[in-house]
C-alpha positions as YAML, in Angstrom:
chain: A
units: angstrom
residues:
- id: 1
  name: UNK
  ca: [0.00, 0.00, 0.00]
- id: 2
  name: UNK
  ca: [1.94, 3.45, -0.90]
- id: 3
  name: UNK
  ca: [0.20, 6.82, 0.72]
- id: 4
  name: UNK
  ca: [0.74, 9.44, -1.40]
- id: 5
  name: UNK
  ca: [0.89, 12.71, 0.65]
- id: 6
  name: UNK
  ca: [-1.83, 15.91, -0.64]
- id: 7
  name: UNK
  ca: [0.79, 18.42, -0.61]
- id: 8
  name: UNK
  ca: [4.28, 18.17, -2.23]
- id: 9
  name: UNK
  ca: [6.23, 20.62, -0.59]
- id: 10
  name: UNK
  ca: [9.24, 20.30, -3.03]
- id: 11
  name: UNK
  ca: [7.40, 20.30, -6.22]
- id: 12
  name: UNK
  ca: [7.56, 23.28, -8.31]
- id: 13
  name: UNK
  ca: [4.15, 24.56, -10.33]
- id: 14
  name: UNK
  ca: [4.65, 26.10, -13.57]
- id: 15
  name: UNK
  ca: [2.80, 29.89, -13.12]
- id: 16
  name: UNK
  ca: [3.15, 32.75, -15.48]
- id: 17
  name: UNK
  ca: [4.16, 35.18, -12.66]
- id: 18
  name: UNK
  ca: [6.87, 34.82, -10.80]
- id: 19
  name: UNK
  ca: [8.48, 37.07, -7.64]
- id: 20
  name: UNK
  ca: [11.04, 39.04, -8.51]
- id: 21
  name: UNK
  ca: [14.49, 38.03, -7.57]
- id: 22
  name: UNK
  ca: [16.99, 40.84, -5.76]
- id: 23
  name: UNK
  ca: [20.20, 41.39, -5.86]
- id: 24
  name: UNK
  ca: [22.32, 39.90, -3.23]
- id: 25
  name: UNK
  ca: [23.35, 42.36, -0.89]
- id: 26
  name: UNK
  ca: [23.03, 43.82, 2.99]
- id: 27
  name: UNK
  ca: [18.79, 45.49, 2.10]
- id: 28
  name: UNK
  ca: [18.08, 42.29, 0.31]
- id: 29
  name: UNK
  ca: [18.70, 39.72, 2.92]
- id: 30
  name: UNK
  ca: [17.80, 42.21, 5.67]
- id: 31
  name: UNK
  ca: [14.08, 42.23, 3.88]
- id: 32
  name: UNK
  ca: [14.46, 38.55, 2.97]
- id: 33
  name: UNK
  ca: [15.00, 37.85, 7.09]
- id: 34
  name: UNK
  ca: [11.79, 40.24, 8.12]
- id: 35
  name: UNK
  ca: [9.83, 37.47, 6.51]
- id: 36
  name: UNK
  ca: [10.78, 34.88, 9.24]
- id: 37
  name: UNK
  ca: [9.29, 35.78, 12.66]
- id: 38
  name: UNK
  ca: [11.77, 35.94, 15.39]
- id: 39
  name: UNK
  ca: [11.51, 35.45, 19.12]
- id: 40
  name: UNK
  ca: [12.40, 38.16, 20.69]
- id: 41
  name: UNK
  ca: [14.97, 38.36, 23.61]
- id: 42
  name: UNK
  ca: [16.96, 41.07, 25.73]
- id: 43
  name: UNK
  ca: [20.23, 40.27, 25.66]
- id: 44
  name: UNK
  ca: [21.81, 41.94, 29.37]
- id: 45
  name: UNK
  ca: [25.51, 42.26, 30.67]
- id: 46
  name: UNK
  ca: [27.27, 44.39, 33.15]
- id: 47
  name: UNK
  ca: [26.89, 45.78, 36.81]
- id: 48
  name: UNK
  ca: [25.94, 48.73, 38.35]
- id: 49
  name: UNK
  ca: [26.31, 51.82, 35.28]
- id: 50
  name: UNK
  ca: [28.49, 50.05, 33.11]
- id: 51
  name: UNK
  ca: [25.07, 47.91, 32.93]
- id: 52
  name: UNK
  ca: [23.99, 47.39, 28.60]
- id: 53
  name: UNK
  ca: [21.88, 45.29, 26.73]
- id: 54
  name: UNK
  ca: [20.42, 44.84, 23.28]
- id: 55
  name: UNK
  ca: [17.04, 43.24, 21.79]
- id: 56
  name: UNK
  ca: [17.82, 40.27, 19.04]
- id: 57
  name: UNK
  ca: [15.97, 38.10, 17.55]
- id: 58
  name: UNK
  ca: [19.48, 35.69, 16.69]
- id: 59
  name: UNK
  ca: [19.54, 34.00, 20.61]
- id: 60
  name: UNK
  ca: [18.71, 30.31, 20.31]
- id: 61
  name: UNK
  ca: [20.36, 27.07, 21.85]
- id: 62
  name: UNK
  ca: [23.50, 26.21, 20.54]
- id: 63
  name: UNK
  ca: [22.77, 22.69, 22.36]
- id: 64
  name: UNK
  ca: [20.76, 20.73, 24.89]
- id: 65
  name: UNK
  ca: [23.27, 18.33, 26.24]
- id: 66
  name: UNK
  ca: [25.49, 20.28, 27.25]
- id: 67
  name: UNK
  ca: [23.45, 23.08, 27.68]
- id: 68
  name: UNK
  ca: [24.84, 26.01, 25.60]
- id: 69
  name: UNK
  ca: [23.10, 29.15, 23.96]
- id: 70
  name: UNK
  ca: [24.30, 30.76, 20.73]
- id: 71
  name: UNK
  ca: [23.68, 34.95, 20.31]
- id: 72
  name: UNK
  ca: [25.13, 37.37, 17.58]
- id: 73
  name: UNK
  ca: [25.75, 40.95, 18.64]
- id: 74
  name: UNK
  ca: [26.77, 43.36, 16.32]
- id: 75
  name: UNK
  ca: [30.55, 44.19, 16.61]
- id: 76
  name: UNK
  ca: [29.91, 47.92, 16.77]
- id: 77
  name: UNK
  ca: [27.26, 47.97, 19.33]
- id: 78
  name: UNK
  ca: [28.02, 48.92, 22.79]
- id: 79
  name: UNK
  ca: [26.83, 45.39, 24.11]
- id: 80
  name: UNK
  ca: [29.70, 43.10, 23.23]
- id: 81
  name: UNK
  ca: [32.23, 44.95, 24.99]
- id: 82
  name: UNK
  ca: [30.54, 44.71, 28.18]
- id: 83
  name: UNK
  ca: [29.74, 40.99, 27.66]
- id: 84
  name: UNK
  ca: [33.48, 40.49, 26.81]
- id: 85
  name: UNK
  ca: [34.36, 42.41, 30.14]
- id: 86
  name: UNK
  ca: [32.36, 40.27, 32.59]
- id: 87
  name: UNK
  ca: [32.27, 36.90, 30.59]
- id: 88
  name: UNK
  ca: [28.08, 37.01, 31.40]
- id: 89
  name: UNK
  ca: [25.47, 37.33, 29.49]
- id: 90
  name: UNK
  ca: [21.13, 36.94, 29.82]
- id: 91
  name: UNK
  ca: [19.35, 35.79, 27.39]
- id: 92
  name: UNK
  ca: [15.58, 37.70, 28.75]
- id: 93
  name: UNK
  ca: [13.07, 36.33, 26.27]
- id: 94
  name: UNK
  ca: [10.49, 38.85, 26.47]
- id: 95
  name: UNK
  ca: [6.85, 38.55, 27.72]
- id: 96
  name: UNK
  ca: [3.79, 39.66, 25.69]
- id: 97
  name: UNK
  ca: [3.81, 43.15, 27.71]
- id: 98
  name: UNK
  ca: [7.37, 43.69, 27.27]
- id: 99
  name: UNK
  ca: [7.03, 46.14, 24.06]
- id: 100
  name: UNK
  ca: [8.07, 48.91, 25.88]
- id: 101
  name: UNK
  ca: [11.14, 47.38, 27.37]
- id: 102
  name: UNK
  ca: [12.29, 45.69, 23.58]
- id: 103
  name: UNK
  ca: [12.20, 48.89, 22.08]
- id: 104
  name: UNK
  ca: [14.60, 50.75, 24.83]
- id: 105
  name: UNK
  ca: [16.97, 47.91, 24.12]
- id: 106
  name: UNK
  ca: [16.58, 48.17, 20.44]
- id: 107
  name: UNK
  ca: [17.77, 51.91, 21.49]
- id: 108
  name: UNK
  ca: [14.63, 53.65, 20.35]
- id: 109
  name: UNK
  ca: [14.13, 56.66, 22.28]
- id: 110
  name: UNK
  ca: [17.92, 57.44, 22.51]
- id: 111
  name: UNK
  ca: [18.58, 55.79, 26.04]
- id: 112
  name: UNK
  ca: [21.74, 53.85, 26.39]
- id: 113
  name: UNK
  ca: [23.62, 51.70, 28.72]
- id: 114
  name: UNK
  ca: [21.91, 51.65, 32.00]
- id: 115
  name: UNK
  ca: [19.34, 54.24, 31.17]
- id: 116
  name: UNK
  ca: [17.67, 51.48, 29.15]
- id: 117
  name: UNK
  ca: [16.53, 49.55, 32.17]
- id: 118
  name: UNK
  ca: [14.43, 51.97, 33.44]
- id: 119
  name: UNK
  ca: [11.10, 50.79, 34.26]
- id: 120
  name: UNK
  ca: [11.73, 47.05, 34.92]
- id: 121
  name: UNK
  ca: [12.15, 45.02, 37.75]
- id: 122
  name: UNK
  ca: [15.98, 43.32, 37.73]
- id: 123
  name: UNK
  ca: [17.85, 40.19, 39.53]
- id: 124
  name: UNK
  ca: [20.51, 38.44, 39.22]
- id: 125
  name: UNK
  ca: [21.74, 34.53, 38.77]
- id: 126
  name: UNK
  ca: [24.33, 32.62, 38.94]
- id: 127
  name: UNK
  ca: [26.44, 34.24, 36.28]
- id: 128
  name: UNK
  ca: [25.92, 38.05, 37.89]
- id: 129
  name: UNK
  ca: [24.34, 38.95, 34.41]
- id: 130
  name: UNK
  ca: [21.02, 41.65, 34.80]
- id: 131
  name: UNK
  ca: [17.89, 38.58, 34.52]
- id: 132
  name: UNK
  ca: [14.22, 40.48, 34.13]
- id: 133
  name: UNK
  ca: [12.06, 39.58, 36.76]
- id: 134
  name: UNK
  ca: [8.98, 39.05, 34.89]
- id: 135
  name: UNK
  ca: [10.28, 37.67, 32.03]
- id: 136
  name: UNK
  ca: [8.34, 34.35, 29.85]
- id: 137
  name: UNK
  ca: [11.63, 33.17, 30.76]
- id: 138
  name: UNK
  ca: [15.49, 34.12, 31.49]
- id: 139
  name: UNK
  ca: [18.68, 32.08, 30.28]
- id: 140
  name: UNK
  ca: [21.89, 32.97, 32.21]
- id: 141
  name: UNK
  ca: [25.19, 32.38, 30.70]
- id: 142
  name: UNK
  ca: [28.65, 32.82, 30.98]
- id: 143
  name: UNK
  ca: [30.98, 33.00, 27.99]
- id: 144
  name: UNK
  ca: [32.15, 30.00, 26.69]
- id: 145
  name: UNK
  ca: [33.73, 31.03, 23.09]
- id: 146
  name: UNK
  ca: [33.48, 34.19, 20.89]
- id: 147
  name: UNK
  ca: [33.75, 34.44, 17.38]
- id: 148
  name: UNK
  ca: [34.26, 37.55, 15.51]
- id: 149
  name: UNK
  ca: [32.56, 37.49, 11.75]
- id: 150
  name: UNK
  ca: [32.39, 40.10, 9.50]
- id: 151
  name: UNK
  ca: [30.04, 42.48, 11.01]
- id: 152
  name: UNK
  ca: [29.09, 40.15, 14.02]
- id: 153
  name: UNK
  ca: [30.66, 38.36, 16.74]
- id: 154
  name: UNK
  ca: [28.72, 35.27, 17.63]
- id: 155
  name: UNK
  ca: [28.94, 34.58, 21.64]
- id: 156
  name: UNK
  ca: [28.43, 30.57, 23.07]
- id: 157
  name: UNK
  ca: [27.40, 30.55, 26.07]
- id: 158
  name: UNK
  ca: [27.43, 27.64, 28.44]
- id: 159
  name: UNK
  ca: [23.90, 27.62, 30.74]
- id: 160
  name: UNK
  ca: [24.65, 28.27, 34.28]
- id: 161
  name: UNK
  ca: [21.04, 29.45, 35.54]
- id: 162
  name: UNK
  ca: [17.03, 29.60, 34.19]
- id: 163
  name: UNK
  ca: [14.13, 31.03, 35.03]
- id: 164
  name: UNK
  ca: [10.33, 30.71, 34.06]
- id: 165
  name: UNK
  ca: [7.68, 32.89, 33.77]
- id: 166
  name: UNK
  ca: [4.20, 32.16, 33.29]
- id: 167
  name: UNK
  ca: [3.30, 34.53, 30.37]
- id: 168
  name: UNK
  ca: [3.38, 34.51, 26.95]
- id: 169
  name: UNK
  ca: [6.27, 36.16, 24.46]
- id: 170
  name: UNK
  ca: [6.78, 38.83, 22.04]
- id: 171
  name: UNK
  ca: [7.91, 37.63, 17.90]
- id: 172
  name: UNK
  ca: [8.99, 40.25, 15.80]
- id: 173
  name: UNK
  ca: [8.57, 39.76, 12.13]
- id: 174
  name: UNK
  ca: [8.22, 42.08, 9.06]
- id: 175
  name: UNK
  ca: [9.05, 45.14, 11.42]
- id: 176
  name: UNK
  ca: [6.23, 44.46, 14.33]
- id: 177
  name: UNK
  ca: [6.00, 42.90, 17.29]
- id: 178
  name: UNK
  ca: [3.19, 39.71, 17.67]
- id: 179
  name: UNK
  ca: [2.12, 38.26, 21.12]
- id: 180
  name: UNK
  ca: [2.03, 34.61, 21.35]
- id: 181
  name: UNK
  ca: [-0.06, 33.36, 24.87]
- id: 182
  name: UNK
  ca: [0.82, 31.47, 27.14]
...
């Protein structure tokens, strides 16, 4: 008995219009990416004022056994340094309610460093790295490797700490934010 499945997914239907194709360069896989939601995340490091973070959508786990997360910062942003410094960083995946709070990271509004968490509630871990208190849930990690790309570094980070929420998160996708329940 052979099933045949009711959708193909790799077969290709002949159509008289077509998308168009764009040239290969920084704009066209920037709008190529804003097609795939991401889940969003506030990446924190630091103590006291030297205290910075950034929202990403590129923190995901590296592996499960052993526990290790993967995040790309942007070389010339003012996070990396400080995660460099103190060997910590906090993946915060952000609740539903957290709008506010991504777009100060994203450094909308102008605030940077520790003006940015302003308005939040903050602990700390094991790794010492800023964890949001209310988050859907909180990843600490201290630095295991960094890898400087192009214009990224990518940051592996072994899983000393997490913390659950009960609420649901924020995805960003096509330049908005969607809440996802929980």
């Amino acid at each position: 008995m052979s099933v045949q499945p009711s959708v193909r997914a790799f077969d290709v239907e002949a159509t008289t219009s077509h998308p168009a194709n764009h040239h290969v360069d920084a704009e066209g896989l920037k709008r190529a990416l804003r097609a795939l939601g991401g889940g969003v995340s506030i990446i924190t490091a630091g103590e006291g004022e030297t205290r910075t973070g950034a929202t990403v959508t590129s923190a995901t786990a590296l592996s499960i056994d052993p526990p290790r997360m993967i995040v790309t910062l942007n070389r010339s942003a003012s996070t990396l340094p400080v995660v460099e410094r103190y060997g910590h960083f906090c993946v915060n995946v952000v609740g539903h309610d957290h709008e506010t709070l991504a777009n100060q990271f994203a450094g909308l509004g102008g605030l940077k460093g520790a003006e940015r968490y302003h308005g939040a509630e903050w602990i700390r871990l094991e790794s010492g790295a800023p964890v949001l208190e209310n988050a859907a849930a909180a990843i600490d990690c201290e630095v295991e490797e960094l890898i400087e790309r192009h214009s990224h570094a990518i940051v592996l980070g072994r899983v000393v700490g997490i913390r659950f929420g009960n609420r649901g998160s924020l995805v960003y996708r096509d330049g908005r934010y969607f809440a996802l329940g929980g």
